[in-house]
Rosetta silent file (secondary structure, phi, psi, omega in degrees, C-alpha in Angstrom):
SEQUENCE: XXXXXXXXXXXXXXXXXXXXXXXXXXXXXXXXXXXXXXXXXXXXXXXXXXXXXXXXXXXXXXXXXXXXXXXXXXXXXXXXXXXXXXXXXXXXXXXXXXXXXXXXXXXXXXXXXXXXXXXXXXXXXXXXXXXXXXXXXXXXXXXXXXXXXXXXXXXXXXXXXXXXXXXXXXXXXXXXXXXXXXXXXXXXXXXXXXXXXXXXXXXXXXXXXXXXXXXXXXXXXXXXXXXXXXXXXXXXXXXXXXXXXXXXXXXXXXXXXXXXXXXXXXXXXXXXXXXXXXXXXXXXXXXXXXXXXXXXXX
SCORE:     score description
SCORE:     0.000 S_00000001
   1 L     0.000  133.630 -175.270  138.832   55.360   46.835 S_00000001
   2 L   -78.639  138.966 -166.679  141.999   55.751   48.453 S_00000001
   3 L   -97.423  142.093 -177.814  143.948   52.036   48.863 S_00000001
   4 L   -74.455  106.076 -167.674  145.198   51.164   52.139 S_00000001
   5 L   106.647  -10.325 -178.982  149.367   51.526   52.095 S_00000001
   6 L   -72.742  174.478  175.291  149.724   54.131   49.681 S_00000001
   7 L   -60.259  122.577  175.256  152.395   56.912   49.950 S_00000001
   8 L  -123.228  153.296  162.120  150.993   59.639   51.981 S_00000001
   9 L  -172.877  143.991 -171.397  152.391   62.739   52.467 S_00000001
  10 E   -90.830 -170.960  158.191  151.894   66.759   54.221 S_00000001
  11 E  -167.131  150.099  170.769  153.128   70.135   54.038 S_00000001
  12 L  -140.316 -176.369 -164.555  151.944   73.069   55.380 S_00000001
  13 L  -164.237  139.459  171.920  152.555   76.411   54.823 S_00000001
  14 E   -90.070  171.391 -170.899  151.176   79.949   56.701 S_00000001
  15 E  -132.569   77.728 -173.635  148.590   81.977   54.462 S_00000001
  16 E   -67.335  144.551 -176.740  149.641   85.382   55.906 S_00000001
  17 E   -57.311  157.749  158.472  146.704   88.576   55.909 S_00000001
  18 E  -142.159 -179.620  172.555  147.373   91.754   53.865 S_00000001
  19 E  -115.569  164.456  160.032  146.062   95.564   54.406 S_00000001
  20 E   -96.445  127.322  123.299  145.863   98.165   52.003 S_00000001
  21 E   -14.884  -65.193 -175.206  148.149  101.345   52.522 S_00000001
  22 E  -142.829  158.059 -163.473  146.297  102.984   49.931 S_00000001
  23 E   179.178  121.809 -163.265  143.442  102.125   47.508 S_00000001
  24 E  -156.608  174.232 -149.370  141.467  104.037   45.486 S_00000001
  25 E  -134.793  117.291 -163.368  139.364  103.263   42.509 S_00000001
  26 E   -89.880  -56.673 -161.529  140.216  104.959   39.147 S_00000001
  27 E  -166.405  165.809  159.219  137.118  103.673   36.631 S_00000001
  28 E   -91.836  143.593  179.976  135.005  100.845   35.712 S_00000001
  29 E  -131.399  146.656 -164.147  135.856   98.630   32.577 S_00000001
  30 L   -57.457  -25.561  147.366  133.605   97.314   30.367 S_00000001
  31 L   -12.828  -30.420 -177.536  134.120   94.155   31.533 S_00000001
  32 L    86.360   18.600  154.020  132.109   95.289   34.479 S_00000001
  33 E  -100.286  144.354 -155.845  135.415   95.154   36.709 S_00000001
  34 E  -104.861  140.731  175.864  137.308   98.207   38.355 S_00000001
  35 E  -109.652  136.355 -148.637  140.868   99.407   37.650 S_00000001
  36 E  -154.212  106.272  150.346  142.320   99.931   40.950 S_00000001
  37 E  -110.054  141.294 -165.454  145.453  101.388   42.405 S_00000001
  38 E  -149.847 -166.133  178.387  146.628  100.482   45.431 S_00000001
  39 E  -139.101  119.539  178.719  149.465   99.501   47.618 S_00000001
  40 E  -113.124  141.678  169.186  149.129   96.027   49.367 S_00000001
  41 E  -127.613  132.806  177.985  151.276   94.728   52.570 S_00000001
  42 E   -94.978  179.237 -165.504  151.158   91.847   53.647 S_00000001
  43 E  -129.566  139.784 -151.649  150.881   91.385   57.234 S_00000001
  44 E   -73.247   14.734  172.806  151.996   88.457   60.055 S_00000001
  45 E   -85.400  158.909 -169.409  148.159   87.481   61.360 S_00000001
  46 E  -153.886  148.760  158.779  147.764   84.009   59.072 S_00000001
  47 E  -107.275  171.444  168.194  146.230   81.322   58.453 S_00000001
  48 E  -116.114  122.819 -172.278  147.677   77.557   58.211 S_00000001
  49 E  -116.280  106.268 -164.899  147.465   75.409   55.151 S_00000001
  50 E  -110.809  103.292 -168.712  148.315   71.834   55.294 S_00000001
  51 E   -73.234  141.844  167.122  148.420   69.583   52.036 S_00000001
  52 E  -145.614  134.972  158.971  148.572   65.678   52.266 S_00000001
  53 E  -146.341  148.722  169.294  148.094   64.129   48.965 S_00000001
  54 E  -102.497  124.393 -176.569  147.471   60.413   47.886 S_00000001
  55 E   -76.501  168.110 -165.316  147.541   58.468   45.023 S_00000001
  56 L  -169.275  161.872  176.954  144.164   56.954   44.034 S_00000001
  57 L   -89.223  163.105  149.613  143.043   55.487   40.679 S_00000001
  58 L    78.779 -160.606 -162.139  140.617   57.559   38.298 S_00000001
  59 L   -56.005  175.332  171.142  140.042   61.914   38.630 S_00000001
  60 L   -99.978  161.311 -171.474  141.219   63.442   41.028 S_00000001
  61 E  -123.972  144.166 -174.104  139.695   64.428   44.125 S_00000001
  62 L  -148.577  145.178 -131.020  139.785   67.472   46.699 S_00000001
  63 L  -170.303  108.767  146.212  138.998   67.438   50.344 S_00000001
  64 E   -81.980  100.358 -172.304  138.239   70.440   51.959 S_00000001
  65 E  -119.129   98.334  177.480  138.857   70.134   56.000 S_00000001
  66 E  -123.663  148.413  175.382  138.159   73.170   58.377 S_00000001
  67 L   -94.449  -15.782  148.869  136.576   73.775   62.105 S_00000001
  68 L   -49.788  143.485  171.241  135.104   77.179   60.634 S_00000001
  69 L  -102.856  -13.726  178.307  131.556   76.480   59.922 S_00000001
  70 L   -91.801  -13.026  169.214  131.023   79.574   57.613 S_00000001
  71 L   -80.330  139.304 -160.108  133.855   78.378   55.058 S_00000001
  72 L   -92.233  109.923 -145.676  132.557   76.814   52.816 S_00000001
  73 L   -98.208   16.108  169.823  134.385   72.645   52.017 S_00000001
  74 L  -116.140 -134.801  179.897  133.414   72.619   48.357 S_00000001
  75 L   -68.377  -29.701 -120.288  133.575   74.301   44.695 S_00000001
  76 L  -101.532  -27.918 -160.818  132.624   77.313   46.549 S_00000001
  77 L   -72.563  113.698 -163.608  135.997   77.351   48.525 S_00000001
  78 H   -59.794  -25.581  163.422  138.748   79.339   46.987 S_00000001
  79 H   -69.470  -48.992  143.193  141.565   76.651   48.133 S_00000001
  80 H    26.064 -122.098  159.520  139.380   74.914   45.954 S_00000001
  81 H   -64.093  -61.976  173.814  139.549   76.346   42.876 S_00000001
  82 H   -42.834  -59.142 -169.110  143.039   77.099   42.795 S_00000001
  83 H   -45.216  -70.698  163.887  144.067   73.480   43.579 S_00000001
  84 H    -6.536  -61.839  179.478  141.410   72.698   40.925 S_00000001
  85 H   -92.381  -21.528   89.398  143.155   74.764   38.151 S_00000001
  86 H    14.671  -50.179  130.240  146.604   74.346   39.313 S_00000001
  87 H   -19.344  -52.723  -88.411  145.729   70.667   38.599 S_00000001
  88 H  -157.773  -82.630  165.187  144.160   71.236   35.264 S_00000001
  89 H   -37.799  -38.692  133.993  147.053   73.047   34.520 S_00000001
  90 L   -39.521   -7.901 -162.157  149.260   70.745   35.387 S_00000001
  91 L     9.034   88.133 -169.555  148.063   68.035   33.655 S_00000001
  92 L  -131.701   59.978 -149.201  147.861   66.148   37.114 S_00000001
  93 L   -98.986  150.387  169.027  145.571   63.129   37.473 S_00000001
  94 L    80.787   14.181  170.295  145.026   60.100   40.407 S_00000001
  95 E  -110.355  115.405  164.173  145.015   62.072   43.079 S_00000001
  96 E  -101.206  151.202 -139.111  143.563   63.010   46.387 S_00000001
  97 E  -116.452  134.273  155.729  144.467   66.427   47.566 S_00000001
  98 E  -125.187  124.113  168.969  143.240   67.041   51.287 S_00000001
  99 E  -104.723  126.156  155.770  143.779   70.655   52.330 S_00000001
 100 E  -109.467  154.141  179.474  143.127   71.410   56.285 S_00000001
 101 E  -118.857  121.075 -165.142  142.352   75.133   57.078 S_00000001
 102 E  -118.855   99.073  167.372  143.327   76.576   60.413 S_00000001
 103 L   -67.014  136.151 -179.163  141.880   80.105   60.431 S_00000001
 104 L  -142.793  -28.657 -173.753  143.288   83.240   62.322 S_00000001
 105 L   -80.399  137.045 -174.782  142.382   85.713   59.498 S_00000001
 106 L   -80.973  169.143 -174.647  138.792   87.020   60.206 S_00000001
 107 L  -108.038  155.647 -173.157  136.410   86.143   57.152 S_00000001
 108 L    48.036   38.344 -176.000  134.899   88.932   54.982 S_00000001
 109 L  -100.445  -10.228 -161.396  137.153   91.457   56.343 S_00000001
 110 L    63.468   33.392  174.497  139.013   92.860   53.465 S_00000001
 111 L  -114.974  -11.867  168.532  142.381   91.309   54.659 S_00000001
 112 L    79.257   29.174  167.736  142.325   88.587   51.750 S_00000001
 113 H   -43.589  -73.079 -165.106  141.972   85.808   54.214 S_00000001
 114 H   -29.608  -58.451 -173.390  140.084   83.457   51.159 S_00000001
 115 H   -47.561  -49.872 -138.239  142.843   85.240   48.610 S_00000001
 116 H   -93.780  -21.435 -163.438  145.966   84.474   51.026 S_00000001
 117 H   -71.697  -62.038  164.407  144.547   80.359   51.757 S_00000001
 118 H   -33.591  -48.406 -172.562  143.780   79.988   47.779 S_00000001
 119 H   -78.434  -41.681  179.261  147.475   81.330   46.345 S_00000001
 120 H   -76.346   22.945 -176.530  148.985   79.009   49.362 S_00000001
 121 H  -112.484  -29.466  142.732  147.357   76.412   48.483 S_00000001
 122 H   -19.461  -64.916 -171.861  148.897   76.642   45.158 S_00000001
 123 H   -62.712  -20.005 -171.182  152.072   77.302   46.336 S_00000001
 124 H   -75.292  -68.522 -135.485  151.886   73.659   48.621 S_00000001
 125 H   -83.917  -30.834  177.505  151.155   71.772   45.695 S_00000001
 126 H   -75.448   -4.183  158.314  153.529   73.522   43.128 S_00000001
 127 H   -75.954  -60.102  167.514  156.273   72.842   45.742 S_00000001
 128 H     5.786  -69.572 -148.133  154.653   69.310   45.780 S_00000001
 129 L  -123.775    4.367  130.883  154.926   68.284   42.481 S_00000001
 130 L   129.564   37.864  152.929  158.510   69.758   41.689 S_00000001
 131 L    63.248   70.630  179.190  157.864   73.547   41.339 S_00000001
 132 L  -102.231    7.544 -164.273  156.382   72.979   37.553 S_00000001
 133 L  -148.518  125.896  154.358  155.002   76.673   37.489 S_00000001
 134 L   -77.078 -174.843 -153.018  156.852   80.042   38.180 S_00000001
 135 L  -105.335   23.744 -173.741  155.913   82.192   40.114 S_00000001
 136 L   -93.342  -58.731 -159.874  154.462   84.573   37.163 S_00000001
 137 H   -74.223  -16.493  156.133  152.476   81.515   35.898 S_00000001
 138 H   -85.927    5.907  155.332  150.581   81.096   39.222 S_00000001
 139 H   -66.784  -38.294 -159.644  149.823   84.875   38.840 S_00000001
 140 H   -82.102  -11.676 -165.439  148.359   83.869   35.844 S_00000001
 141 H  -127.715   -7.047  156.605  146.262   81.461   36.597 S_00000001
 142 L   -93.190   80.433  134.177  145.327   82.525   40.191 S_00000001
 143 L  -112.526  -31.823  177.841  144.040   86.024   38.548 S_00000001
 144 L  -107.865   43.609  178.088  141.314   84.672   36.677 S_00000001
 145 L  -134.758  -64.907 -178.212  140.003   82.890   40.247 S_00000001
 146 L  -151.623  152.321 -145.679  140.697   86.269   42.218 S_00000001
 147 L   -97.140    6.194 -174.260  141.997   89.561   41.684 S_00000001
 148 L  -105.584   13.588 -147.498  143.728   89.573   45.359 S_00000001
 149 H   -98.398  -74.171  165.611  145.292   86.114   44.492 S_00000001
 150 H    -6.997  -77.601 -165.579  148.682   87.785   42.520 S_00000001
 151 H   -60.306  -31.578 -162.362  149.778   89.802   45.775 S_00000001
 152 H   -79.869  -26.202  176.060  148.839   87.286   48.170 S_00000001
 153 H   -40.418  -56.242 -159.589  151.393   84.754   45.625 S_00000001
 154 H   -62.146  -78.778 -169.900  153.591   88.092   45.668 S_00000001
 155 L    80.936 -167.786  177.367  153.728   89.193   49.189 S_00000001
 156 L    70.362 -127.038 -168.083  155.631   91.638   50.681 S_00000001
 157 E  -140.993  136.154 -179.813  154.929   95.388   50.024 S_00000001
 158 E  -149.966  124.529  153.637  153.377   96.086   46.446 S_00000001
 159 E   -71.106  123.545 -179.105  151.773   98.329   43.973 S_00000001
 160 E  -130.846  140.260 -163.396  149.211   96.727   42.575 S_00000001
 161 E  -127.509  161.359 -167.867  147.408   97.939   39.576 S_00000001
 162 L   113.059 -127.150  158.399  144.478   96.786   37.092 S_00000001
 163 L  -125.993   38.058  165.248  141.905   94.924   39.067 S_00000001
 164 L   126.012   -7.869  175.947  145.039   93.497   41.445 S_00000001
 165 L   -71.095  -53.457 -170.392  147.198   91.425   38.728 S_00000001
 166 E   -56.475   88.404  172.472  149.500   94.414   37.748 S_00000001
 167 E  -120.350  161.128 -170.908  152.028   94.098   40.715 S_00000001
 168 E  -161.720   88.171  157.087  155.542   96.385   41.427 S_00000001
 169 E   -68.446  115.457  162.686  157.419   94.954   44.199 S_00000001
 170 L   -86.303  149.948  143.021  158.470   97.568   46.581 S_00000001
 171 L   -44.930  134.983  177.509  161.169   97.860   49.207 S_00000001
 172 L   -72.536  163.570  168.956  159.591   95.940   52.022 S_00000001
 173 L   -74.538  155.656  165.266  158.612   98.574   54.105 S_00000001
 174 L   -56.198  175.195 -155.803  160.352   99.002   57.603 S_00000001
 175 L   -99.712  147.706 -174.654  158.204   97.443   59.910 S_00000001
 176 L  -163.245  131.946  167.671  155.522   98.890   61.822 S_00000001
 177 L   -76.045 -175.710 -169.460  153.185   97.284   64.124 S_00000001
 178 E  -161.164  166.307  138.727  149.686   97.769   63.760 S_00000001
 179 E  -107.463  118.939 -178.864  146.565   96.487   65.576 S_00000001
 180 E   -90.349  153.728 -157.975  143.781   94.986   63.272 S_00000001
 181 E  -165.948  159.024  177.414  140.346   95.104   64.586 S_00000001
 182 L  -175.592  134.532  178.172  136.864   94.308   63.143 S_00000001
 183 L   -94.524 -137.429  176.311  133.497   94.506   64.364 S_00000001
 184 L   -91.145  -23.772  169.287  130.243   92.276   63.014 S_00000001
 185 L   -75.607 -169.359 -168.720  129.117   94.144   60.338 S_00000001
 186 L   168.523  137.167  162.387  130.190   93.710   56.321 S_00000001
 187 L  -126.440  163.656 -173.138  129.417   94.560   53.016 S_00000001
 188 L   -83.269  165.487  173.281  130.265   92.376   49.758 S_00000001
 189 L  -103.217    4.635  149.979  132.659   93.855   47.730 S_00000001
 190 H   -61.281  -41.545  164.533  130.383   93.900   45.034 S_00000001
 191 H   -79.280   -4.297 -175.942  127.802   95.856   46.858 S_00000001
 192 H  -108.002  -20.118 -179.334  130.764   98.205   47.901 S_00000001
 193 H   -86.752  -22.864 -179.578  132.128   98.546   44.395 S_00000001
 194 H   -76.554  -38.265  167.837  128.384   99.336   43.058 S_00000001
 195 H   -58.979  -61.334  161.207  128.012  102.090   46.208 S_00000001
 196 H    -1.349  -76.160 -155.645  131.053  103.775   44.225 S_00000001
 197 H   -54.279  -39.091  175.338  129.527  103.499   41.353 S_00000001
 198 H   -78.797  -78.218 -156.000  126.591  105.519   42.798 S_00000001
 199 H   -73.371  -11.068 -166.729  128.611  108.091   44.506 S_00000001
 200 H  -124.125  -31.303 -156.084  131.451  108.880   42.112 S_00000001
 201 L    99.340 -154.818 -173.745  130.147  107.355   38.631 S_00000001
 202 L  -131.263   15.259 -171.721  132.426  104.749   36.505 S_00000001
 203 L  -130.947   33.469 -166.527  135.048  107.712   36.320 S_00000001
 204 L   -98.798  164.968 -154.436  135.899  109.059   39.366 S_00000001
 205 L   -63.421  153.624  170.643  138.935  111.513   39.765 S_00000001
 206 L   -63.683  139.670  162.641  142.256  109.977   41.354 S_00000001
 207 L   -66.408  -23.855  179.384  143.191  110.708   44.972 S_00000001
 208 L   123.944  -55.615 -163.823  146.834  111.414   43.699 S_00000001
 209 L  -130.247   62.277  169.094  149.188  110.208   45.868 S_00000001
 210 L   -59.417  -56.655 -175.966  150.215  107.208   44.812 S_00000001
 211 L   -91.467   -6.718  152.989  153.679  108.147   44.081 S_00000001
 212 L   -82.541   -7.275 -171.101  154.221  110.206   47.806 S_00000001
 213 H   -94.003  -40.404 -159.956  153.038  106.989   49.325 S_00000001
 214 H   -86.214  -10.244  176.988  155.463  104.964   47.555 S_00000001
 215 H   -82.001  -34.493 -167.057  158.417  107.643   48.642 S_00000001
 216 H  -104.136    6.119  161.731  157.608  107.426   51.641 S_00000001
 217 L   -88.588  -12.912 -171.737  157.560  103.509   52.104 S_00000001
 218 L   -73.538  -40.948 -174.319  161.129  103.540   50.125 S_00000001
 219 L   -89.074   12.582  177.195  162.541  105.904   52.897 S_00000001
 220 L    64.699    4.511  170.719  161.248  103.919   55.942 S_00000001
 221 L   -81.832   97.598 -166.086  159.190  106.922   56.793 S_00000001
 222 H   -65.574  -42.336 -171.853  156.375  105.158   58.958 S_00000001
 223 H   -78.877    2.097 -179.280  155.024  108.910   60.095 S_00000001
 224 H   -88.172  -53.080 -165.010  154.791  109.775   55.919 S_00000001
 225 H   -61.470  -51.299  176.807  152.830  106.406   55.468 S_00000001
 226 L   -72.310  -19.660  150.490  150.146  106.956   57.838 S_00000001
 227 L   -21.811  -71.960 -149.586  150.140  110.297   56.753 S_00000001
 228 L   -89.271   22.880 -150.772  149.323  109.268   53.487 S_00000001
 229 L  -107.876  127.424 -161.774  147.016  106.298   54.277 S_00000001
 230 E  -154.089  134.736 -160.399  143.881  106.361   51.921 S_00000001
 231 E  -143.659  102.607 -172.100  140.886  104.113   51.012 S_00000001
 232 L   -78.742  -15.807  168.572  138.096  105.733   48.808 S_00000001
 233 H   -48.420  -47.774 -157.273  135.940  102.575   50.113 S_00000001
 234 H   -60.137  -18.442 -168.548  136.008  104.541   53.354 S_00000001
 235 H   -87.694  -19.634 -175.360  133.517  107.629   51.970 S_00000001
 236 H  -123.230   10.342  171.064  130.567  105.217   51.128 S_00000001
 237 H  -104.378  -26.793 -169.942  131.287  101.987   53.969 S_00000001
 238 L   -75.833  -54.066  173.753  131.635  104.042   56.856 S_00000001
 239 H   -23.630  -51.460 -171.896  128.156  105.879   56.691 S_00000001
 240 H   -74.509  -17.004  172.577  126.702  102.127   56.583 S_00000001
 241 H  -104.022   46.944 -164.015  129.082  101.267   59.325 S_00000001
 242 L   -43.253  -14.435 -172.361  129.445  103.155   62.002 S_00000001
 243 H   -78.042   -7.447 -175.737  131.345  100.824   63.967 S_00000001
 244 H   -86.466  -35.665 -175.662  134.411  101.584   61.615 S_00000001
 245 H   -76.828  -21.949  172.062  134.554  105.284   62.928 S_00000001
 246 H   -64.974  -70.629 -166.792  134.088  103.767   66.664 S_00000001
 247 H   -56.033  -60.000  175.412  137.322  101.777   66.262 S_00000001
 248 H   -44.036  -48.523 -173.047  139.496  104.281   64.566 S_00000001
 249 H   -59.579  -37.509  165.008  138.586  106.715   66.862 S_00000001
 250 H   -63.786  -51.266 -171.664  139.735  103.944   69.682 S_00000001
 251 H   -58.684  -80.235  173.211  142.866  103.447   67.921 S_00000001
 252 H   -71.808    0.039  171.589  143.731  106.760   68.255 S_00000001
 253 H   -61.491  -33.559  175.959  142.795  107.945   71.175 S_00000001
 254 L  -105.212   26.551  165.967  145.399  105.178   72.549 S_00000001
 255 L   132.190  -22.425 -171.552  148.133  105.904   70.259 S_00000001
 256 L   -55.517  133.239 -173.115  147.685  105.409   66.686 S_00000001
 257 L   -93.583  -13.988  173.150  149.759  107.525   64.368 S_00000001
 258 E  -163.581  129.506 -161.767  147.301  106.189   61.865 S_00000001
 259 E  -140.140  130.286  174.666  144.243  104.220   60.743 S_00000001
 260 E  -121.258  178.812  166.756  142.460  102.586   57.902 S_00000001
 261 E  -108.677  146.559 -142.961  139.774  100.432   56.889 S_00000001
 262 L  -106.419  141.189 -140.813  141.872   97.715   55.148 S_00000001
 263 L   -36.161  -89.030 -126.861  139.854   97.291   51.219 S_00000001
 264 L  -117.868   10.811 -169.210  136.433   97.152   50.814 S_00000001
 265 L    84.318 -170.158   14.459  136.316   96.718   54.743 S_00000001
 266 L   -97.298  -21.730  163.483  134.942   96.247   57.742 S_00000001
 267 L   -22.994  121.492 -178.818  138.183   95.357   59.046 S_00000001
 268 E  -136.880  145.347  171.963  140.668   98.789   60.405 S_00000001
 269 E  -144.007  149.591  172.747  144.173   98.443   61.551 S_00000001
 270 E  -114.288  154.003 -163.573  146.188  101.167   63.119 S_00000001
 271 E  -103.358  140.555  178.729  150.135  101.730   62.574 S_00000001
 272 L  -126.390  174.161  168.068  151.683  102.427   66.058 S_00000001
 273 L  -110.827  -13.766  165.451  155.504  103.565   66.683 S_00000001
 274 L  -131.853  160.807  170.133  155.805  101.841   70.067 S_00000001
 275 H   -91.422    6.858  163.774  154.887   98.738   71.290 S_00000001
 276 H   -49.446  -70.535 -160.325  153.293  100.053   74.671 S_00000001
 277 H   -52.885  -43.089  179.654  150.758  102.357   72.998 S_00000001
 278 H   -62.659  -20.277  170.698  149.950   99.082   70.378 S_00000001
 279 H   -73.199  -32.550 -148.761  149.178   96.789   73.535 S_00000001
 280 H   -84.379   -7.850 -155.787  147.337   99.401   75.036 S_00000001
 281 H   -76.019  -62.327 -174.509  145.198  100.140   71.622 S_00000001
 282 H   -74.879   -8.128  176.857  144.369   96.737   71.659 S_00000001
 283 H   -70.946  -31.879 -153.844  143.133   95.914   75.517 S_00000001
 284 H  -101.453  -20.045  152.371  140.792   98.887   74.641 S_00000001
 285 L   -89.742   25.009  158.810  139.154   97.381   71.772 S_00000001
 286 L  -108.146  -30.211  162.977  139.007   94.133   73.564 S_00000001
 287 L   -75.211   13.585 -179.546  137.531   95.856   76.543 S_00000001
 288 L  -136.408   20.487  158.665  134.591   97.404   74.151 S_00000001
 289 L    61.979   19.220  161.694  134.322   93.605   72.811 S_00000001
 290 L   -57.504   57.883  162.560  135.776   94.648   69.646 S_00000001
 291 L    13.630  125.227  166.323  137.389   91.579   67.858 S_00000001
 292 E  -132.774  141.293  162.961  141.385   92.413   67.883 S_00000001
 293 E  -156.374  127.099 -173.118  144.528   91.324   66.847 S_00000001
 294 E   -40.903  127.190  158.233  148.272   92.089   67.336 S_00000001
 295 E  -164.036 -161.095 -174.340  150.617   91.773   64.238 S_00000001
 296 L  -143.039  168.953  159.478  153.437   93.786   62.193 S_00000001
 297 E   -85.473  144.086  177.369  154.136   94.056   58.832 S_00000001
 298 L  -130.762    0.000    0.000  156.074   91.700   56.931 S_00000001
């Protein structure tokens, strides 16, 4: 029970979105997890994560507070768990941790909302507590909580290889706005890594172009990247989704130089070169009741 007069105190922090550039799915490992190369950016839609912690006698305690009703305020919650192990780790006792969650990143989307809330919620408390962890050893120990947890720690523009631990910090890329969009449907990414599995096998061949994608984020070439913009998720989620082929097709018709669905979906964002055609992208998937939202890369 928390005592009346103790030391209270916040922080907050945003829990910025990411995209994929490119993502493609090399093999399965006996582990039963996928080695994966991809290129992750993150991107300025966010969420906000605000720490207050309190001293208290006996374990510690964690307080999950959000006005989503589908996030879940327990073990289940990935702010959660990090804080949890990050704790642990820490040998860190007598406390109660309250995290509030302000959402802007859609859930289930394949933007790494959960991923981006979890690593900042790390990052709150290891600022907290006097930075007692680099920023390798909260790779290390948000990787065996989630494999998008590294990049979202990481940020920026990344190769990330393995099943998302193995990061290579790029040049950020030059900046290019995008509209993100998402309708209602969704698949787990479990059920999307087992439709692979069905269509390709636990082997399937590489797309390739890993290393033109990464030339052409090093040169600032915006018209190379969406060239080169590639998701092998996209050959067995769109069939079940038709609404992903609706939006792209929306994107570009109003400007998009390019569009993907961002990993295992349902979420698509399109890269524009001005910001005219990107307002106009998005009134027209807000006039078809599309879920939308403005951002850049960061």
């Amino acid at each position: 029970m928390v005592k009346p007069g103790m030391m209270q105190n916040k922080i907050s922090a945003l829990a910025y979105g990411k995209i994929n550039l490119y993502l493609d799915v090399l093999s399965k490992m006996e582990n039963g997890y996928h080695y994966i190369e991809s290129v992750m950016q993150s991107v300025s839609l966010s969420d906000k994560i605000t720490l207050e912690v309190v001293d208290i006698e006996g374990e510690n305690q964690i307080e999950i507070k959000t006005a989503c009703a589908v996030i879940p305020n327990d073990k289940g919650n990935l702010v959660y768990k990090t804080a949890s192990a990050f704790l642990e780790k820490a040998n860190i006792s007598g406390k109660h941790i309250t995290f509030e969650i302000e959402k802007s990143i859609p859930i289930s989307a394949g933007m790494a909302g959960g991923s981006s809330d979890g690593a900042t919620a790390m990052k709150l408390l290891n600022q907290y507590f006097g930075t007692p962890f680099s920023l390798d050893d909260l790779c290390t120990i948000g990787a065996k909580i989630g494999a998008d947890i590294p990049f979202c720690l990481t940020g920026g523009t990344c190769i990330c290889r393995g099943i998302g631990e193995e990061i290579t910090r790029l040049s950020p890329t030059r900046e290019m706005l995008l509209v993100c969009a998402i309708d209602n449907s969704s698949v787990s990414t479990p059920v999307a890594f087992s439709m692979l599995d069905s269509k390709y096998g636990t082997s399937p061949l590489p797309y390739g172009k890993l290393d033109d994608m990464k030339n052409a984020i090093e040169n600032g070439d915006i018209e190379g990247v969406s060239a080169l913009l590639y998701n092998k998720f996209e050959n067995v989620i769109i069939p079940e989704i038709p609404s992903i082929s609706k939006i792209k097709k929306i994107l570009l018709e109003n400007g998009a130089i390019g569009t993907l669905m961002s990993g295992s979906g349902p979420s698509v964002f399109g890269i524009f070169d001005n910001e005219k055609s990107q307002i106009k992208a998005y009134n027209a998937l807000k006039n078809c009741s599309i879920r939308a939202f403005l951002c850049k890369t960061i």
